[in-house]
Rosetta silent file (secondary structure, phi, psi, omega in degrees, C-alpha in Angstrom):
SEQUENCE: XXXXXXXXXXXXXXXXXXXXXXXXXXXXXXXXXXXXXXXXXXXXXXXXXXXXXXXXXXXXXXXXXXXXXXXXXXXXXXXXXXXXXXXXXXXXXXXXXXXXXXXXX
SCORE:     score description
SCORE:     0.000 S_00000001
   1 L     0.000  101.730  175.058    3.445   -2.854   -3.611 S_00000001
   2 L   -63.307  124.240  177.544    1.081   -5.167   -2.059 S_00000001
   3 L  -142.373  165.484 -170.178   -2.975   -5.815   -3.646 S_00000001
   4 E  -160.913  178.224 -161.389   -5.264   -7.867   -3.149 S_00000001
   5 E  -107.389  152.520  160.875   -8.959   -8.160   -3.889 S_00000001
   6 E  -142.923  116.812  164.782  -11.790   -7.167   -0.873 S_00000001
   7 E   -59.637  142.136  157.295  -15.396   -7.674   -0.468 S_00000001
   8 L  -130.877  111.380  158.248  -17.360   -4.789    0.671 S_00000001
   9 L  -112.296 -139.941 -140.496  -21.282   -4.970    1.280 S_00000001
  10 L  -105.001   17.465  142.294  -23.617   -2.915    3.018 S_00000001
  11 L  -112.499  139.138 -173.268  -22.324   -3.331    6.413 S_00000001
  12 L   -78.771  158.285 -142.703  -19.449   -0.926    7.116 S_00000001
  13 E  -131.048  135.728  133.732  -15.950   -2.528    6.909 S_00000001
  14 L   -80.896   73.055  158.179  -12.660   -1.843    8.099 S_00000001
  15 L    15.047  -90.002  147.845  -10.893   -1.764    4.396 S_00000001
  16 L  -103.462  144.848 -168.038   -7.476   -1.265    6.018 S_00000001
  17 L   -90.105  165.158  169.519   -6.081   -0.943    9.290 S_00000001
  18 L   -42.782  146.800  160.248   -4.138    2.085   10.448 S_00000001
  19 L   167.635  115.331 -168.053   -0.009    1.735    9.404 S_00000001
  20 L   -68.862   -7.603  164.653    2.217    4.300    9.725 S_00000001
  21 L   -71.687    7.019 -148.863    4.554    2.813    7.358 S_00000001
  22 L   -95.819   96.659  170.420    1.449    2.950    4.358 S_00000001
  23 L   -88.268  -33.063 -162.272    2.910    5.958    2.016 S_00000001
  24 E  -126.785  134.440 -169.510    0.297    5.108   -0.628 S_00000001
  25 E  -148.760  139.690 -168.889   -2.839    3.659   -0.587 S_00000001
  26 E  -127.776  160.516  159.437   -5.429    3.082   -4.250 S_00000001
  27 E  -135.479  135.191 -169.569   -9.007    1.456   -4.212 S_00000001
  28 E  -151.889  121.837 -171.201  -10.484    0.685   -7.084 S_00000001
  29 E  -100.799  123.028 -167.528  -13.996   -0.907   -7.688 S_00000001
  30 L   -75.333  -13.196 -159.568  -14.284   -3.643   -9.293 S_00000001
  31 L   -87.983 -162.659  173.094  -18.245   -4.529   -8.548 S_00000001
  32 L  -115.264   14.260  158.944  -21.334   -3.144  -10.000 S_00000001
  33 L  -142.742  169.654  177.462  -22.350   -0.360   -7.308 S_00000001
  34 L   -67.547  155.441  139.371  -20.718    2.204   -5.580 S_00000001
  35 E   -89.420  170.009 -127.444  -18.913    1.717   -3.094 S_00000001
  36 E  -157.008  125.009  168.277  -18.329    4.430    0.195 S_00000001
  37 E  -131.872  143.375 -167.915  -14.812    4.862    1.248 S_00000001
  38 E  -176.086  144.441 -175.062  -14.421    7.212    4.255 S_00000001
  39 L   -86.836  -12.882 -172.858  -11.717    7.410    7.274 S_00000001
  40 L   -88.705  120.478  147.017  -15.014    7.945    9.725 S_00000001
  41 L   -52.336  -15.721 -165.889  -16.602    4.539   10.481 S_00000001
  42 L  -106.098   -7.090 -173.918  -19.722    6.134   11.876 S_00000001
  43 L  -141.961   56.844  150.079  -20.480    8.393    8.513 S_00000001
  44 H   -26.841  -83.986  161.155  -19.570    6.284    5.498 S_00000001
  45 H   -47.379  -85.437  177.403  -22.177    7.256    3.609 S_00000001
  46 H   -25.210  -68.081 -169.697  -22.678   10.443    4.466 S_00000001
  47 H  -101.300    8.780 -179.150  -19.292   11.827    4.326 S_00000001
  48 L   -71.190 -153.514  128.047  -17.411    9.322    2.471 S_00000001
  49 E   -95.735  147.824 -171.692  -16.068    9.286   -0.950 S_00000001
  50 L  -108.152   85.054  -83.635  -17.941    7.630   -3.643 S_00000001
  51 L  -155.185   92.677 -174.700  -16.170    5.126   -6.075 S_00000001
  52 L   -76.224  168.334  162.583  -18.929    4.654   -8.857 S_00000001
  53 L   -19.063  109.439  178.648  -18.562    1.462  -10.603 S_00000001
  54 L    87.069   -5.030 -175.342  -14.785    1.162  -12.595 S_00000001
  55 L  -105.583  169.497  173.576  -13.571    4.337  -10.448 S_00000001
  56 E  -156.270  169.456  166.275  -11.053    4.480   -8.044 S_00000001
  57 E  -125.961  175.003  176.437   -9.269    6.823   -5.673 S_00000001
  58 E  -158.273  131.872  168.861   -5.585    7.199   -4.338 S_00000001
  59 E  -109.143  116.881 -170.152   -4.123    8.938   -1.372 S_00000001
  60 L   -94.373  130.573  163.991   -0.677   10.041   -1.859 S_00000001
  61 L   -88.970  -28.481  161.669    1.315   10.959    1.488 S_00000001
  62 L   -67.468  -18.922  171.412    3.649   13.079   -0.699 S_00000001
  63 L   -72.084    0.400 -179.938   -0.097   14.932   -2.325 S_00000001
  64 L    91.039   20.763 -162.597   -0.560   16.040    1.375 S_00000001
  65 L   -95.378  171.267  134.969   -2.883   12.651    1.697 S_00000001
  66 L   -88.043   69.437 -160.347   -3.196   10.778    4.795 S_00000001
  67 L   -93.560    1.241  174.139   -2.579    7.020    3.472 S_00000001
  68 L   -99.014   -7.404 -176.499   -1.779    5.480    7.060 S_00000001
  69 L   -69.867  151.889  160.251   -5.254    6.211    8.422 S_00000001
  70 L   -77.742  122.355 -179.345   -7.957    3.140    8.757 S_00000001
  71 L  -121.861 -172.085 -159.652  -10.600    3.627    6.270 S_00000001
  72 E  -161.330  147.421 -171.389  -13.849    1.676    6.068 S_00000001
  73 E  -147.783  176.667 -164.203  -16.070    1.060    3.575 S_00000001
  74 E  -152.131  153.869  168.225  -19.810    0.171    2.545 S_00000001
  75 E  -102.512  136.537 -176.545  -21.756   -0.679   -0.423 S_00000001
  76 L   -76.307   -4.928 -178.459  -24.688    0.880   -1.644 S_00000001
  77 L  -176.806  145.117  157.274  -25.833   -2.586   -2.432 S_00000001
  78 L    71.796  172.209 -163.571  -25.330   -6.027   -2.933 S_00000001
  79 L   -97.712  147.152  153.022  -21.118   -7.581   -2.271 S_00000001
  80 L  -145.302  145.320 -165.445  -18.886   -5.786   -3.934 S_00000001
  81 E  -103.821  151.315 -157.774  -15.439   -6.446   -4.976 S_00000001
  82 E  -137.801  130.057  165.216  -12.944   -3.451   -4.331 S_00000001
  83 E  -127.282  178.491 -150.657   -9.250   -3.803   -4.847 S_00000001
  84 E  -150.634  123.579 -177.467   -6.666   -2.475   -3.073 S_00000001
  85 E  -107.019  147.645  149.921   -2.976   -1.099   -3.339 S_00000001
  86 E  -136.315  169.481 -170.703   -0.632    0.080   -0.894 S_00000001
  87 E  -129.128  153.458  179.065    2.738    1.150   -1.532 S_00000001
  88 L  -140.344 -177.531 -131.556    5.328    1.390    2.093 S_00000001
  89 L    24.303 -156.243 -173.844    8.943    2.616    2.320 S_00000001
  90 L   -75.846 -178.428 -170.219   10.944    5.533    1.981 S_00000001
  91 L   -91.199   74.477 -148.539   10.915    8.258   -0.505 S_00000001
  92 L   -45.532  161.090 -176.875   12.903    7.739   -3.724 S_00000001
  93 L   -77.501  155.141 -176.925   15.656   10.036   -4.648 S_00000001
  94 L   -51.227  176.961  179.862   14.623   13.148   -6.775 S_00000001
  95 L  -113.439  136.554 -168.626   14.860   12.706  -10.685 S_00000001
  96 L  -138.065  121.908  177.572   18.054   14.363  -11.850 S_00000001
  97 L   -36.355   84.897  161.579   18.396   15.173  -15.228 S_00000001
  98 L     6.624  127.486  169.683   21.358   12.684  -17.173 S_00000001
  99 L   -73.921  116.322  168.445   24.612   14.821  -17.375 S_00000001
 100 L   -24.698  147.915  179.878   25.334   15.571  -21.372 S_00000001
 101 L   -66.008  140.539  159.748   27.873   13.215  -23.469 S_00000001
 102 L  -113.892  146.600 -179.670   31.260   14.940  -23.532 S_00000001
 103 L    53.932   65.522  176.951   32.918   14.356  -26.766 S_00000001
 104 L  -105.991  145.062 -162.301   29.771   13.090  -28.398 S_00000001
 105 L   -98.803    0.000    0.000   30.575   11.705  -32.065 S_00000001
């Protein structure tokens, strides 16, 4: 699962680019103001999500998320540092209960 660190100030950002391989995607802010997270470039603020100081969000493609999308981001002030997860590949196998011991002592 690739992360890395990102600046974001108070000119909008592309965060991450579109990639349709991108099952998972986390942000998490690291700075001292909110940050704006939002798939719309032209309505950050306005319509974004808001990641106060220490918060973070995550879009799950199995929660019904869109995590392959470009998102873009802004600061309400000042550099801010944001970090960033993404998780890619297929879909792990279901969790299947252990089959019981036979002949357990």
């Amino acid at each position: 699962m690739p992360q890395r660190a990102f600046e974001v100030g108070t000119t909008i950002v592309q965060v991450v680019p579109y990639n349709n391989k991108r099952l998972s995607l986390s942000f998490w802010n690291n700075g001292s103001a909110t940050v704006y997270i939002s798939v719309d470039p032209q309505n950050v603020l306005a319509q974004g999500f808001p990641m106060p100081t220490g918060a973070g969000l995550t879009f799950l493609q199995l929660d019904g998320d869109e995590p392959w999308l470009a998102y873009f981001g802004v600061a309400a002030s000042g550099d801010q540092d944001v970090r960033i997860s993404e998780g890619f590949g297929g879909v792990g196998a279901p969790f299947q209960q252990p089959s019981p011991l036979v002949n357990e002592v």
